[in-house]
N, C-alpha and C positions, 0 to 999 in steps of 0.2 A: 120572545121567550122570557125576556125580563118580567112579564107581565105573569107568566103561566107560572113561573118559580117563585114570584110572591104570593099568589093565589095558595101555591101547593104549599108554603111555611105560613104561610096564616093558617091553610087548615091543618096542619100539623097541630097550631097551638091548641086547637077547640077539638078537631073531629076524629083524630085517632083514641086520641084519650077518652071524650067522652062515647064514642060507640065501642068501646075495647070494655066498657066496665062491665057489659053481660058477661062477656068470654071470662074474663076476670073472676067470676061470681062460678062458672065452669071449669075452672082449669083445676086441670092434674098432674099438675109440678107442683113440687114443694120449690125455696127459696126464700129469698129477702135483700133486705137492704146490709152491705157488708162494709170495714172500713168503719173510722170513726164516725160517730153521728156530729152530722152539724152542731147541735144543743153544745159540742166542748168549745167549740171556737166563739159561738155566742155568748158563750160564758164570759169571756171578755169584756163585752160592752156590761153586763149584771155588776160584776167584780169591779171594774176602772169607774163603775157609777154608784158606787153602795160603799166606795170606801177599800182597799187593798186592806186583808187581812194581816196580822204581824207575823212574820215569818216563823214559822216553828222549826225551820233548817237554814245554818247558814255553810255556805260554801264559798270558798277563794280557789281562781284558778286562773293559768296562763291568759289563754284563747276561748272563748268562749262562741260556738257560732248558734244564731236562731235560725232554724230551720235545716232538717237535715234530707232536703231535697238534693237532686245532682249536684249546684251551685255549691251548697253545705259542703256534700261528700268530695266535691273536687277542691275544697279550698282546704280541708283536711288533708289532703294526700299531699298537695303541694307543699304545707306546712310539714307535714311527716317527714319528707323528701329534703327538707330544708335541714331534720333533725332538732325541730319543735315538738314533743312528746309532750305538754303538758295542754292540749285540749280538748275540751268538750262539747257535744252538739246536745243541741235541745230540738226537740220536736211535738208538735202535736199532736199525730197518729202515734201508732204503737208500733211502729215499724219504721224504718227510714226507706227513702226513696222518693217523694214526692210523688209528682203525675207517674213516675217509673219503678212503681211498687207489683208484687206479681200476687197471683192467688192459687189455691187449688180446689177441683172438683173430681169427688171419685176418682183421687188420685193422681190427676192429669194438670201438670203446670199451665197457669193460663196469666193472661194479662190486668192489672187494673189499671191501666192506663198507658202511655207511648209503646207501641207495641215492634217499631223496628230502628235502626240508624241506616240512614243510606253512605254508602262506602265514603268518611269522609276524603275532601278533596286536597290537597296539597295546603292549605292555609291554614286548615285546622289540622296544626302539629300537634296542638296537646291533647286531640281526639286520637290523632295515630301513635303518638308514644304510648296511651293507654294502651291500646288496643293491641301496640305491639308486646309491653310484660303481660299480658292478659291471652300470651299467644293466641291472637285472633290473627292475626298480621304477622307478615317477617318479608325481608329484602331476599331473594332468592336471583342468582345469576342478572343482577343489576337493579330486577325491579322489584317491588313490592307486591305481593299474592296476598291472597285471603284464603284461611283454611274453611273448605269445602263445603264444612260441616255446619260452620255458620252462615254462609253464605245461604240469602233463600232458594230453595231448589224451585226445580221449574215444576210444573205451571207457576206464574210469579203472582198471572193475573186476571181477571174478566169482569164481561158486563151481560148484564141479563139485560137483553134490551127486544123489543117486540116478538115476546116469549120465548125466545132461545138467547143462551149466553152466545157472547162473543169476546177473540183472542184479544188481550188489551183493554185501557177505561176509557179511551177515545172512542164515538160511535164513527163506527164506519161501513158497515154495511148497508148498502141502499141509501147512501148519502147523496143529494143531488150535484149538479158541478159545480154550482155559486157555494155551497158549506164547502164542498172540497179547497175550493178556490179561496174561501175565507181560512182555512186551517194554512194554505202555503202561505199567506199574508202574513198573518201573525205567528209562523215559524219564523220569515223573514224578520219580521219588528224583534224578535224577540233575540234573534242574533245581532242585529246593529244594533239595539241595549246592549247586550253583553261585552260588543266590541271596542264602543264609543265613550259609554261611560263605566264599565265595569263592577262587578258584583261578586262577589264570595259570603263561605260562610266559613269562620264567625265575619258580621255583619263589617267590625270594627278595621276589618283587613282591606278593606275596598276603598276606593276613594268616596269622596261628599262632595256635588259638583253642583253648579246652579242648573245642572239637568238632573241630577237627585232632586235635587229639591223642588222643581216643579214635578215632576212625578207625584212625590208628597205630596203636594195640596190639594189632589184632584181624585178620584175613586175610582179605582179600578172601572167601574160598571161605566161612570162617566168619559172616561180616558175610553174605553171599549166602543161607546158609541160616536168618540170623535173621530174615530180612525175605522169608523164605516165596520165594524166587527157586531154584526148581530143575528148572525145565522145561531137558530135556536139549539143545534147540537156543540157550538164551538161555547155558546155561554153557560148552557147547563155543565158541560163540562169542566168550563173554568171555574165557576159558583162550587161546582164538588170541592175542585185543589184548592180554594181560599177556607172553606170548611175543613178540609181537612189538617190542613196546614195553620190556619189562622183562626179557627174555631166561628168563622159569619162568613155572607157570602159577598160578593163584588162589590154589592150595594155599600158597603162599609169599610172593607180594606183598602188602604191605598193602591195608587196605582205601581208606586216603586215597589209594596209587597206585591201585589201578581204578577211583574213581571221579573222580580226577585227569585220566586218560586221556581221557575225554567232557568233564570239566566244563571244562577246561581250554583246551579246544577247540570245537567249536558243537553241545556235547551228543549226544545218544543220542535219535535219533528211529524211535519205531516206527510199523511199517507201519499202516496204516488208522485212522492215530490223529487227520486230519486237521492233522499237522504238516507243513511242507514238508523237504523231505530235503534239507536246506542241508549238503552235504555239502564237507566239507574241502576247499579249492582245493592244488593240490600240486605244488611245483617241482621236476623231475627232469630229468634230462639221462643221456645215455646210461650215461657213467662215475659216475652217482652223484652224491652229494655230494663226490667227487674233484674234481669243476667249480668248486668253490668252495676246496680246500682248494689246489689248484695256482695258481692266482690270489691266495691270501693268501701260497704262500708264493717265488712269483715274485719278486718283488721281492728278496729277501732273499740269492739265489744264493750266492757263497763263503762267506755266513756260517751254513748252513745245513751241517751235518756228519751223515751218516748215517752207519751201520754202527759205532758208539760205544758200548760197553757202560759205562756209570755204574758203579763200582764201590764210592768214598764221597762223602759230604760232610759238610766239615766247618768250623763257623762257627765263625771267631776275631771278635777284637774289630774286627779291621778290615778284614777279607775273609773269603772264601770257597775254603776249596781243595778242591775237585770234582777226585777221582783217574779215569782215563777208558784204558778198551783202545779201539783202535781196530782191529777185527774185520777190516780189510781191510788194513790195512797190517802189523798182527799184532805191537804194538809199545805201550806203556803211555804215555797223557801224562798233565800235572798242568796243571788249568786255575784258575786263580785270577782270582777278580772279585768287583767291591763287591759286587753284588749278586748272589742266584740264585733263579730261580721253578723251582720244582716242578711243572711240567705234567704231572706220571706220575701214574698210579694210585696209592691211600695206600697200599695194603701193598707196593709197589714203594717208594713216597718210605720207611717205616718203616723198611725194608732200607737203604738207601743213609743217610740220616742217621748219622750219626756217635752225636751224643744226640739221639734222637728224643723231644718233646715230648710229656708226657702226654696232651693231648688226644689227639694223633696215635697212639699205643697204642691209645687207648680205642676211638678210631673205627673202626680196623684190625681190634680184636675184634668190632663191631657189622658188619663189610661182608661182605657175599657176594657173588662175582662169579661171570656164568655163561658159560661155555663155550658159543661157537658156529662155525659149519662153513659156509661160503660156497663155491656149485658154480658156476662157468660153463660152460655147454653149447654147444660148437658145433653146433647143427643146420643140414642142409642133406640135400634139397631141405627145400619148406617141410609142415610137418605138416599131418596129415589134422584138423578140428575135430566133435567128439561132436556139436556142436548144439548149441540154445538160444543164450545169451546170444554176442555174437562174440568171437573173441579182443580181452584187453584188453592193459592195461600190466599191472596186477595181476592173476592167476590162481593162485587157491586151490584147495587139496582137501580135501575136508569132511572133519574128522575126524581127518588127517591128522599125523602124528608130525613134519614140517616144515611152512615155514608158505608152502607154494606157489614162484611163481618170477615175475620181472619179465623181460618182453622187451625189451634192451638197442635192438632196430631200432624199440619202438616209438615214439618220437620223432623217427624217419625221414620224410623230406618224399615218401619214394620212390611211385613210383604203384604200385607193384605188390609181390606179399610177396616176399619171398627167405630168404636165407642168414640165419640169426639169431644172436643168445646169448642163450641162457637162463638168468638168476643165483636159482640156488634156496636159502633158507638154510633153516637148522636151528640154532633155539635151543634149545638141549641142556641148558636150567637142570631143567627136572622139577618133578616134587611136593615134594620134600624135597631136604637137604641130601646124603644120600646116594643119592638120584640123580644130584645136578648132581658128586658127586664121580668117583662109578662113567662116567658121561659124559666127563667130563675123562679120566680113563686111558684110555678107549676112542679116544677122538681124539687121544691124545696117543702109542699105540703101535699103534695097528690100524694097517695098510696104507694107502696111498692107496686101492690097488684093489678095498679092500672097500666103505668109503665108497663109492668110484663109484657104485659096482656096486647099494651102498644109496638112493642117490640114486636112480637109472639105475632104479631098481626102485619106487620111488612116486611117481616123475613117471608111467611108466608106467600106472597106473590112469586117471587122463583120457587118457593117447596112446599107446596101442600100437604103435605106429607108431614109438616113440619110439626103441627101439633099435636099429635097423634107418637110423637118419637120423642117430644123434649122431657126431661127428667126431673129438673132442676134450672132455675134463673136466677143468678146474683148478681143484684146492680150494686152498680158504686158510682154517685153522684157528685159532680164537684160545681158549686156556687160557681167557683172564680177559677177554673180551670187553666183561662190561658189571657195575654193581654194579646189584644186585636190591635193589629198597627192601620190604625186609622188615620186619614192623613194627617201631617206634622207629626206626628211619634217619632217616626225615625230621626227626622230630623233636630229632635228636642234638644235646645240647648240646656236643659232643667237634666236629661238623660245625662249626657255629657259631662256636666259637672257634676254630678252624684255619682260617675264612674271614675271619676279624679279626683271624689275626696279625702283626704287625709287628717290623722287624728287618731282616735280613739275608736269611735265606732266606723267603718267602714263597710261598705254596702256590696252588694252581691247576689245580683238573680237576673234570668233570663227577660227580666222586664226594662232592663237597662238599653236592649237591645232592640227592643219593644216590639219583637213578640214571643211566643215559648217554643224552643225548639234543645233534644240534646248538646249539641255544639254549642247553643248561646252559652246555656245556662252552665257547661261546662267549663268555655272559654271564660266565665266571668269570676267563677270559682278559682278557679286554676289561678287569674289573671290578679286579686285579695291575697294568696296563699303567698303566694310569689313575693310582692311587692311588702305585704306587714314583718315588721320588726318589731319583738318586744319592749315595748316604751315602758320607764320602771319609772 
């Protein structure tokens, strides 16, 4: 099956896009490309090579953080929480949130990116203390509940798999006994990981053992065929959770991240194994994880600066001068402050640093990030359904070069179906390095209207119906979406000490962790905000 899932993401790169451009040249949805356009961030390398303009603004202030993704917004809150009121975040979008930004169509909140949290687990406290002033959570007659409302209602989930959905993204209907028999395997493997060497999330909470670390050096896809794991349904489906989770598929994540992703979490339970299927409880809301990122960064209002291109930074002995365009006023400032966090991706911080730190080098050559493609679909009336399993929140397609699509209405109280959106993504990391590049140029020059149209074209396989009902399509595309923990990331000692350093500028993002996930990039935040004292 390893063979047929390279097959299907090679022709992803060439044949959806290129046979999609007639339909393209047909369609009757209006849309487009939404979210800032690439050209601001490029802007950078023009500006750091033609000479930094003289600042026509200057500003002095406390705290200064770059980027006002979750990392940003939770290193904020923790300093707020400390009763440090004098900082500011800088951003390149015109909005805060990172990957956890939200949108709207015709009304209806929808996703541009992390679209749920799953109920974090006892280790991520600084995920449950949020969540507990954000009344999501509360301790009721001993234990901790989650109100109702955030919680995803049921249906949670399905798979369209030989034309009918089914309950669950594991294939299990008409599964032979040898797949059956490989899924209790690797339930088994994946509980004696959990037991022997232990796993949580944030990553930092777990131990690091020299069975971490051989883990690390080896690829999931490789580790899978040593331990006799090649039944065609058990890898297509691990390949989806490394996409989804880790933006590439087996071929490139480590082996510690696949079996991180279960152990991590309440395990890998196969069908007829007499396990109960204690399956992931999972907080979503229409616009995503936007629900939470607009709430952290509420509070914060005039100090909270969008459309800012970073251009340097640079640490003296007794501040920080952060040179900054400001993309909408169209005009160069020079911000200077005791301190500065780094809440950007490392090969973004490596570029702005002034003298970047060897670690910070080192780690930069160890990161890969992968490229992905977020669709909202306006459908109306409501779609025709193949049968079996009923529509859920999560709706997959077996096999499929994206990884399905979530319905924005289904956390709706409404009695009746209607008007929808549909957020489909597409993690575009691949088997290799040179996929996840050749993907990048393709979303980085192809069309909107091809995308669409590529989209528009494999939702199609479960709903024919589909073109005929969509209204509206806005993608939002991200180069560098997420860092892929390929082997040695986790284990980077270059990671590690860029999480310990101290000084002036201090660093902070989900990349520390090496890969992207709420909790990382929270716990990293949180973990800056906590720790910095104003040095004068």
């Amino acid at each position: 099956m390893r063979l047929s899932r390279r097959t299907l993401l090679g022709a992803a790169m060439s044949l959806p896009l290129a046979s999609s451009c007639q339909r393209a040249a047909e369609a009757r949805y209006d849309g487009g490309w939404v979210g800032a356009q690439h050209e601001r961030g490029h802007r950078l390398r023009e500006l750091q090579s033609n000479g930094l303009p003289t600042p026509a603004v200057q500003r002095r202030v406390g705290v200064l953080i770059v980027g006002a993704g979750v990392a940003g917004l939770a290193c904020a809150r923790a300093l707020a929480r400390k009763g440090v009121t004098d900082v500011h975040l800088l951003d390149l979008e015109d909005s805060a949130g990172g990957n956890s930004r939200g949108h709207q169509i015709a009304g209806m909140a929808c996703p541009l990116g992390a679209h749920y949290l799953p109920v974090p687990g006892e280790q991520a406290h600084e995920v449950i203390e949020l969540l507990d002033e954000l009344g999501v959570s509360r301790i009721q007659h001993g234990r901790r509940v989650y109100d109702e409302r955030h919680l995803c209602h049921s249906p949670q989930e399905r798979l369209f798999i030989d034309g009918q959905w089914q309950e669950g993204l594991l294939p299990v209907l008409g599964q032979s006994d040898e797949t059956l028999a490989q899924y209790r395997r690797f339930s088994t493997l994946v509980a004696q990981a959990g037991k022997t060497l232990g796993f949580s999330m944030p990553t930092a909470r777990a131990p690091w053992t020299a069975g971490h670390d051989a883990l690390d050096g080896v690829t999931f896809s490789v580790w899978l065929d040593d331990q006799g794991l090649t039944a065609a349904p058990l890898r297509t489906y691990l390949d989806y959770c490394c996409r989804d989770d880790y933006g590439a598929t087996s071929a490139q994540v480590s082996a510690w991240a696949g079996l991180h992703y279960f152990a991590s979490r309440h395990g890998f339970h196969a069908p007829g194994a007499g396990e109960v299927d204690e399956r992931d409880g999972v907080l979503t809301w229409p616009q995503g994880n936007a629900w939470l990122t607009e709430r952290l960064a509420a509070p914060l209002r005039e100090r909270l600066h969008g459309g800012r291109v970073v251009l340097r930074v640079v640490e003296g002995k007794h501040d920080v001068a952060v040179d900054v365009w400001d993309a909408r006023a169209q005009r160069s400032e020079r911000w200077t402050a005791s301190q500065v966090v780094m809440a950007t991706p490392l090969f973004i911080t490596a570029r702005l640093l002034a003298s970047p730190p060897l670690a910070l080098q080192q780690a930069t050559a160890q990161l890969r990030y992968a490229p992905w493609l977020v669709a909202n679909l306006h459908v109306d009336p409501v779609l025709a359904d193949l049968g079996g399993a009923p529509p859920s929140w999560d709706n997959v397609i077996h096999a499929s070069p994206a990884l399905g699509y979530v319905d924005a209405m289904h956390q709706s109280t409404r009695p009746h179906p209607g008007p929808t959106v549909l957020t489909s993504y597409w993690a575009l990391g691949g088997d290799s390095a040179e996929q996840l590049t050749a993907q990048r140029t393709r979303l980085l020059n192809d069309p909107w209207s091809v995308w669409a149209s590529a989209v528009l074209k494999d939702l199609a396989r479960a709903h024919p119906d589909l073109p005929a009902k969509v209204k509206r399509i806005d993608l939002m595309r991200y180069g560098h979406a997420m860092s892929i923990p390929v082997p040695g990331v986790r284990g980077s000692a270059a990671l590690k000490a860029l999480s310990e350093t101290k000084g002036r500028v201090r660093f902070a993002h989900s990349d520390l962790a090496g890969y992207s996930v709420f909790e990382e990039a929270y716990f990293h935040g949180h973990r800056v905000g906590q720790a910095l004292t104003l040095t004068t």
